[in-house]
C-alpha positions in Angstrom: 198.5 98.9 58.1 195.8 96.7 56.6 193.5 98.2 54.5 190.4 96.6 53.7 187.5 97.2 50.9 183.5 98.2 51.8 181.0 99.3 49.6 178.8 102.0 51.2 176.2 101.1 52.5 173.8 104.1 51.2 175.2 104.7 47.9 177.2 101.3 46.9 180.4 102.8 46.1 184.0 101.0 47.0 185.6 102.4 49.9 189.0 101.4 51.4 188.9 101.5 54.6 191.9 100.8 57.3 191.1 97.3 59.2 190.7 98.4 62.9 188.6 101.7 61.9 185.2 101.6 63.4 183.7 104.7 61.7 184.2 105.5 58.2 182.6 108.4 55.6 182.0 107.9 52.2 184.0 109.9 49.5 181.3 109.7 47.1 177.9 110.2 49.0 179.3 111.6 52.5 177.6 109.2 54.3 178.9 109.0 57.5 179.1 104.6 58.0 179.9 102.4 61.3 182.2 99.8 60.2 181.2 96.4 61.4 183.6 93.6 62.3 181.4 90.5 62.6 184.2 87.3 62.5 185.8 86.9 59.5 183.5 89.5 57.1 183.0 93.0 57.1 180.1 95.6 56.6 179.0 99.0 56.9 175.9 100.7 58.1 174.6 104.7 58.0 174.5 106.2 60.9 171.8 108.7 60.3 170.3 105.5 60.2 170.9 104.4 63.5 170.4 107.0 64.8 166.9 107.4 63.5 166.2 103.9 64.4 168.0 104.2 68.1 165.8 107.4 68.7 162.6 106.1 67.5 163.3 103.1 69.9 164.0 105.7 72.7 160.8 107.2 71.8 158.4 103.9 72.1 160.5 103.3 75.7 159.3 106.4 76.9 156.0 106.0 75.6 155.9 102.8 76.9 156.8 103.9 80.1 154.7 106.9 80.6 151.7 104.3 79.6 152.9 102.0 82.3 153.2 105.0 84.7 149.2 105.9 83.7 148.2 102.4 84.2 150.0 102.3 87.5 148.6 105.2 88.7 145.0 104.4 87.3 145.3 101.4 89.4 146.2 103.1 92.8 143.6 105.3 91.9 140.7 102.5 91.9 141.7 101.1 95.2 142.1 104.6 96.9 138.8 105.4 95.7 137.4 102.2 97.2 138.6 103.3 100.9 136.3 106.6 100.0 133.2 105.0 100.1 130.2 105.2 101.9 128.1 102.2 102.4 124.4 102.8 103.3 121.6 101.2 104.9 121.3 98.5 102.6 124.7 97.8 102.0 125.1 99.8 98.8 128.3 101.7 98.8 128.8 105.1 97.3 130.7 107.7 97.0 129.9 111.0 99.2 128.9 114.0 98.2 128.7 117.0 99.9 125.1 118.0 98.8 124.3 114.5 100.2 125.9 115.1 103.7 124.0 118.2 104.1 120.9 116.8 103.0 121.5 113.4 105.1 122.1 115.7 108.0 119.2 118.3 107.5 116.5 115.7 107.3 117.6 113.7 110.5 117.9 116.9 112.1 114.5 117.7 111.4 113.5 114.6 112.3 114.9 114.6 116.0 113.4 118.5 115.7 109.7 117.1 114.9 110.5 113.8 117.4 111.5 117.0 120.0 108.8 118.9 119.5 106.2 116.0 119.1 107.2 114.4 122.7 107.3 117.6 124.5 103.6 118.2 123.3 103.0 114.7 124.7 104.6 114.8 127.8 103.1 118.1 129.2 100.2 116.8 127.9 100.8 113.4 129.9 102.1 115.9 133.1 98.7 117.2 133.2 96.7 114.3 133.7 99.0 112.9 136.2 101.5 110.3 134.0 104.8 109.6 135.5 108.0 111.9 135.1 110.0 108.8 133.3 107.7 110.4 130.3 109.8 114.0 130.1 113.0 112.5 129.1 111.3 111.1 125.1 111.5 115.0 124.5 115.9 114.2 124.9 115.6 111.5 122.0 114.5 114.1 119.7 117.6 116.2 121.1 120.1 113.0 120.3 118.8 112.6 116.9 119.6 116.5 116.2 123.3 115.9 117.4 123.4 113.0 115.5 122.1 114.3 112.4 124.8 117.1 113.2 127.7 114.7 113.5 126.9 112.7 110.3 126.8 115.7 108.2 130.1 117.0 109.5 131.6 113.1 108.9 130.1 112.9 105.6 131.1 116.4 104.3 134.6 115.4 105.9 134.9 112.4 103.8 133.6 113.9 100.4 136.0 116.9 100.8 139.0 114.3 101.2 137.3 112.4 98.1 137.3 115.8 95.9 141.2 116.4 96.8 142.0 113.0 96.3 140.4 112.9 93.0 141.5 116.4 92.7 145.8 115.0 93.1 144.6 112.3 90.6 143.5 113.9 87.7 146.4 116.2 88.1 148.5 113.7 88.1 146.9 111.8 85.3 147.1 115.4 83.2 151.1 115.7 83.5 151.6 112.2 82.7 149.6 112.2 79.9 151.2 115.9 78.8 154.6 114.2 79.1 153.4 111.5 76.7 152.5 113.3 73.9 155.6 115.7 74.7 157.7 112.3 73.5 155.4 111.4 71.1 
């Protein structure tokens, strides 16, 4: 069997070592060495070495990954939140709210009460004196407005309670990544 001879690689001292080993330990330091056939040559390396360097590497993967997940995510996020806004009168687009449903819905409910109430007054007022009955039906405009201030609010308050629970899942989600990174870290 052919022997050859290593120094350590931690402490320096000679070692004899067979040819076709892979693993070796020091007799004077108890290093525990990887022997390295490269060619013609020889060497040896600690393995408490490598394996502090091969599980700090395994560490930056993860956090690499987990940072690649958050960025995913964070980027699935913006365009989800996009299909949850509302875009007003102007064209400004926003996100709901359900204070602002409410509100939206309250104040064109009261209008369509005060249109309501306003053409009634007008129309018996305009039966009395003889005006044509094509009059009586402005008083039902006021009665559309109220269902439609109705129907917005519900569609509104709809749409911000799916907005809350997506953003809700999100954050979540964002949380437990980020709780996983600093578990590797």
């Amino acid at each position: 069997m052919k022997v050859i001879s290593l120094n350590c690689n931690h402490c320096g001292a000679p070692l004899d070592v067979p040819a076709k080993a892979r693993f070796a330990t020091c007799g004077f330091c108890q290093a525990k060495l990887a022997v390295e056939h490269v060619g013609n040559s020889y060497s040896t390396s600690v393995l408490d070495e490598l394996k502090e360097t091969t599980e700090k590497i395994a560490r930056d993967v993860a956090e690499m990954k987990s940072s690649s997940e958050i960025k995913e995510l964070d980027e699935r996020w913006q365009r989800e939140r996009l299909s949850h806004m509302v875009t007003g009168k102007h064209g400004q687009q926003s996100l709901p709210t359900k204070t602002g449903a409410v509100a939206g819905g309250i104040m064109i409910a009261a209008f369509g009460l005060f249109w309501t109430i306003m053409a009634a007054g007008i129309t018996s007022a305009g039966a009395r004196v003889g005006a044509p009955g094509v009059v009586r039906i402005f008083p039902l405009f006021g009665v559309l407005f109220i269902g439609f201030g109705i129907f917005i609010a519900f569609r509104i308050f709809s749409r911000a309670d799916a907005y809350e629970r997506a953003n809700k899942k999100y954050l979540d989600q964002r949380r437990e990544l980020a709780r996983e990174q600093t578990r590797t870290d």
